[in-house]
PyMOL commands that place a pseudoatom at each C-alpha (Angstrom):
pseudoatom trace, name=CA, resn=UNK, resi=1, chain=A, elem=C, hetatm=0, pos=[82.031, 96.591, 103.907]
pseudoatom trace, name=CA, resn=UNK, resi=2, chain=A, elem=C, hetatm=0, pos=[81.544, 100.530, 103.245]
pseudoatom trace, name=CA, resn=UNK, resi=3, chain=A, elem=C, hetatm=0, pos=[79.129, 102.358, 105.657]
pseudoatom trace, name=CA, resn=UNK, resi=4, chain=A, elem=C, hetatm=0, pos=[76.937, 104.666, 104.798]
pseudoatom trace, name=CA, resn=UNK, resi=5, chain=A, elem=C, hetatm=0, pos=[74.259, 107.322, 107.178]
pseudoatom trace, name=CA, resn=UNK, resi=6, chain=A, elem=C, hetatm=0, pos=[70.646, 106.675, 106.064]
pseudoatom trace, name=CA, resn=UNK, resi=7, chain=A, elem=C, hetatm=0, pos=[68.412, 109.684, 106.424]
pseudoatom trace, name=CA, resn=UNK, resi=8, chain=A, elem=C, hetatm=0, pos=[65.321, 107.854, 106.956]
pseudoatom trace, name=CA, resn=UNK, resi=9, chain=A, elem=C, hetatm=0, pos=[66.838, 105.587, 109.987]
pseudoatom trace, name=CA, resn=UNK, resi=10, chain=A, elem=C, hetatm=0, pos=[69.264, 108.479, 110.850]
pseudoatom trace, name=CA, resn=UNK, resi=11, chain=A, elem=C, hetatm=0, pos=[72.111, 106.216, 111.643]
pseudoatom trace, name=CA, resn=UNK, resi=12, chain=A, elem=C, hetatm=0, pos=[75.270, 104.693, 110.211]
pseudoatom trace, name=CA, resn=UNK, resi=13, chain=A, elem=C, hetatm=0, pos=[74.462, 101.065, 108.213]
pseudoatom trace, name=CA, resn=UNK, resi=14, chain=A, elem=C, hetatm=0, pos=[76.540, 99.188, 105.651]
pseudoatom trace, name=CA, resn=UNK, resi=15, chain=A, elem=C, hetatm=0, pos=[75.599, 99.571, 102.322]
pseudoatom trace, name=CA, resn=UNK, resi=16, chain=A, elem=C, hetatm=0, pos=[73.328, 96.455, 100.971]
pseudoatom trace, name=CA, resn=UNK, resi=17, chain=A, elem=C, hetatm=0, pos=[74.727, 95.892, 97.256]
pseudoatom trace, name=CA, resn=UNK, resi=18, chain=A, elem=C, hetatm=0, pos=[77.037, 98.176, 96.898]
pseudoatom trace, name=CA, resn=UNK, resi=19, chain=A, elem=C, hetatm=0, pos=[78.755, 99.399, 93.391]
pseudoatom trace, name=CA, resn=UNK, resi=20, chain=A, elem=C, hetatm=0, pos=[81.717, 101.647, 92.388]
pseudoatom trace, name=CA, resn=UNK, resi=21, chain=A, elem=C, hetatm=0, pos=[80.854, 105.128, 90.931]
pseudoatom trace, name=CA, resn=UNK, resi=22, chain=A, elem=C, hetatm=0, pos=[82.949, 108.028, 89.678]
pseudoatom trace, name=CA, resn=UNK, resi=23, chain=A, elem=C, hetatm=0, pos=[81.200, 111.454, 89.904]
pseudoatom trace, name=CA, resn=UNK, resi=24, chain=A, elem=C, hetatm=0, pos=[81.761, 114.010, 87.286]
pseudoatom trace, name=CA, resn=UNK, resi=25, chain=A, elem=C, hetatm=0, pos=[85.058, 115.501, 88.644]
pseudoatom trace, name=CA, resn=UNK, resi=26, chain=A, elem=C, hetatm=0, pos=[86.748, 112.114, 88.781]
pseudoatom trace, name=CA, resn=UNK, resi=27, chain=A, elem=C, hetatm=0, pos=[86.251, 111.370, 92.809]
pseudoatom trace, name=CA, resn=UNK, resi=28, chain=A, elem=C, hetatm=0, pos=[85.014, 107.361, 93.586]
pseudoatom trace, name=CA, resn=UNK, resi=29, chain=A, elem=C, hetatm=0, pos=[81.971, 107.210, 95.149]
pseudoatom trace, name=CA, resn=UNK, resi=30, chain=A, elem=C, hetatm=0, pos=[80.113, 104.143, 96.632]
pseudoatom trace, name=CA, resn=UNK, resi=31, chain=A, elem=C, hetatm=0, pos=[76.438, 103.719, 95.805]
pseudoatom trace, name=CA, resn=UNK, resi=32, chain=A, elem=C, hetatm=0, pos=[73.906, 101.520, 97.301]
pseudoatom trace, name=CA, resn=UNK, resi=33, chain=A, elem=C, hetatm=0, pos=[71.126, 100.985, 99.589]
pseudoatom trace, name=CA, resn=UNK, resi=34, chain=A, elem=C, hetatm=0, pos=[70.032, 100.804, 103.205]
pseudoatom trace, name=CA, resn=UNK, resi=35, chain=A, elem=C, hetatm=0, pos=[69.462, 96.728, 104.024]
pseudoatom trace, name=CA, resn=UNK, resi=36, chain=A, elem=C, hetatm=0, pos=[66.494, 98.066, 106.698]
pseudoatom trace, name=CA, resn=UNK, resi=37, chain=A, elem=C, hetatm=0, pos=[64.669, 100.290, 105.151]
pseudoatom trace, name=CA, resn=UNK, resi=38, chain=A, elem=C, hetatm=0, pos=[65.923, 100.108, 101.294]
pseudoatom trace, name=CA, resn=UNK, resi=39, chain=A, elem=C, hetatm=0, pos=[66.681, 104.033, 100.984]
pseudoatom trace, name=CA, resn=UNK, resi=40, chain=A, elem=C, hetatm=0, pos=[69.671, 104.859, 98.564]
pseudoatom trace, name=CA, resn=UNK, resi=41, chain=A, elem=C, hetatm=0, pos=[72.569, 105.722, 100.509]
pseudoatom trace, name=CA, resn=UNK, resi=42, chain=A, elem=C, hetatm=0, pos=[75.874, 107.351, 98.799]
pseudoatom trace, name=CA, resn=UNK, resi=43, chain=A, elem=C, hetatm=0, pos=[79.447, 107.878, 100.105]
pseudoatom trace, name=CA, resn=UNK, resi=44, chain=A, elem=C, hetatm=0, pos=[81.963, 109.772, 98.607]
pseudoatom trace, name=CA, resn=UNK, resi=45, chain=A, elem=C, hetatm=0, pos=[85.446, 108.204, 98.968]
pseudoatom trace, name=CA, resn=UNK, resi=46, chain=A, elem=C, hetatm=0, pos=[86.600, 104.293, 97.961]
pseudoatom trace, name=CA, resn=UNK, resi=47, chain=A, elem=C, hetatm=0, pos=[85.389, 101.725, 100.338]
for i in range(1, 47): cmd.bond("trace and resi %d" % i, "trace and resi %d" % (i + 1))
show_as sticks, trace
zoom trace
């Protein structure tokens, strides 16, 4: 699973339901959200 920092629990968690994404200059991304406190978190990068 991809990991992702939350900045409301200002630590490192794996992303709950995580999708693919490609941002506007063609880079993956990985989208989802925290699984404690259910804040989006976002990665740049493949997973």
């Amino acid at each position: 699973m991809a990991q992702a920092y939350c900045v409301k629990c200002k630590k490192k968690v794996e992303i709950q339901n995580a999708r693919q994404v490609t941002l506007k200059n063609k880079r993956p991304a990985v989208k989802g959200v925290c699984p404690k406190c259910g804040t989006a978190v976002f990665r740049i990068g493949k997973a």
